[in-house]
C-alpha positions as CSV (number, residue, x, y, z in Angstrom):
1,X,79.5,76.1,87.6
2,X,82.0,76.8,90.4
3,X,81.2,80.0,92.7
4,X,84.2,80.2,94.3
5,X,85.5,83.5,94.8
6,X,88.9,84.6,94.0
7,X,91.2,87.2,94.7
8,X,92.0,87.5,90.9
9,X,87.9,87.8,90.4
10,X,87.8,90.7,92.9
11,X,90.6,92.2,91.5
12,X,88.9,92.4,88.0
13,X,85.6,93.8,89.2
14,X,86.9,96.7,90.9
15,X,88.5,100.0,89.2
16,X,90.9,101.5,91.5
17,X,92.0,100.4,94.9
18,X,91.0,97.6,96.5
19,X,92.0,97.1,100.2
20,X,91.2,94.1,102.2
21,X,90.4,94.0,105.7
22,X,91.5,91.8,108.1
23,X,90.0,91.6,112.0
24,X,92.5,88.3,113.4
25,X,95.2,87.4,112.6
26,X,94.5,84.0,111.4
27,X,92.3,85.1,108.9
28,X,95.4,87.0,107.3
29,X,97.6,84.1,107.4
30,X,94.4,82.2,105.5
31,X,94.6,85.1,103.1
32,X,98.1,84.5,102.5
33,X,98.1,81.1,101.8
34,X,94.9,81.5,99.1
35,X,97.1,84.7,97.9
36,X,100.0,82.3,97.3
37,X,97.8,79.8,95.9
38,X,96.0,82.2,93.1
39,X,99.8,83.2,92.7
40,X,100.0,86.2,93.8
41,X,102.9,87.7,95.5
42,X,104.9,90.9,97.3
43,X,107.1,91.6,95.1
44,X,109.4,88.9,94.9
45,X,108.4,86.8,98.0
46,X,105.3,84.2,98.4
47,X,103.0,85.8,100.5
48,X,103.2,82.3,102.8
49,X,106.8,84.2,103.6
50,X,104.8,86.9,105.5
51,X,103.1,84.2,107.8
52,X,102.4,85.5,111.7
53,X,103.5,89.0,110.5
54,X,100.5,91.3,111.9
55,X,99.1,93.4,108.8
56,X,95.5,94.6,109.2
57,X,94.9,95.9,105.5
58,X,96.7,94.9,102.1
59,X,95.9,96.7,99.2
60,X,95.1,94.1,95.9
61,X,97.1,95.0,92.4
62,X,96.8,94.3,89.4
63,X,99.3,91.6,87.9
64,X,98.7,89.3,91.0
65,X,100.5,91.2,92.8
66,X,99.9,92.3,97.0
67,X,101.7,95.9,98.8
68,X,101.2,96.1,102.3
69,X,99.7,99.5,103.4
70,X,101.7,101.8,104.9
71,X,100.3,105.3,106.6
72,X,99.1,106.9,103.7
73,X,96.9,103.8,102.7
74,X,95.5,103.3,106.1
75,X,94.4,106.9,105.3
76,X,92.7,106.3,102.0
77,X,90.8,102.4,103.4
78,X,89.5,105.1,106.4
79,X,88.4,108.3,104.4
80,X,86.9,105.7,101.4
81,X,86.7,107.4,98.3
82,X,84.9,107.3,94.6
83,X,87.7,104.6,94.0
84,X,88.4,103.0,97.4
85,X,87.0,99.6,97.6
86,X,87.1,98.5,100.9
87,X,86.9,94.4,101.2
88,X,86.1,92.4,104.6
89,X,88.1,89.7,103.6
90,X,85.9,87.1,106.3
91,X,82.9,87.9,104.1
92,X,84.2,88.0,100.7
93,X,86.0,84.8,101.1
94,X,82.4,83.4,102.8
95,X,80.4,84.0,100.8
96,X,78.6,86.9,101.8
97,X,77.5,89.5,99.7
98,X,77.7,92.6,101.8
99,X,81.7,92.3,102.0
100,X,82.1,96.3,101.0
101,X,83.0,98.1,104.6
């Protein structure tokens, strides 16, 4: 059995908004690159496109796709919500099962 998370995966357990969290800036680049991988995208770009760009949160979609979160985003991953997932992408990606901010 392979326990390999996946964006996809997270995206299917969660109603709502998911938002994923991101505290360097290499661990968003490593985002991006699984992202492109799972084949997701913004849009019309690969997310490996976006590489070195700073973004701190990116809100998960469904159909594979990624948006980038403007003000009113940052908003909703700080005030949470009944469906407001919050993701530390670090811990989701390792493993770790308290990943929820």
């Amino acid at each position: 059995m392979n326990d390999k998370r996946t964006l996809e995966n997270l995206r299917n357990k969660y109603e709502g908004h998911i938002y994923l969290s991101f505290h360097s800036q290499g661990e968003y680049d490593d985002f991006l690159a699984e992202a492109e991988r799972e084949g997701f995208r913004f849009g019309e770009s690969l997310p490996t496109e976006h590489l070195g760009e700073p973004w701190d949160i990116v809100s998960l979609l469904d159909g594979k796709k990624l948006a980038f979160c403007g003000m009113v985003s940052h908003t909703a991953f700080h005030s949470g919500g009944e469906n407001v997932h919050r993701v530390g992408y670090a811990k989701f990606i390792g493993g770790d099962d308290d990943y929820l901010i």
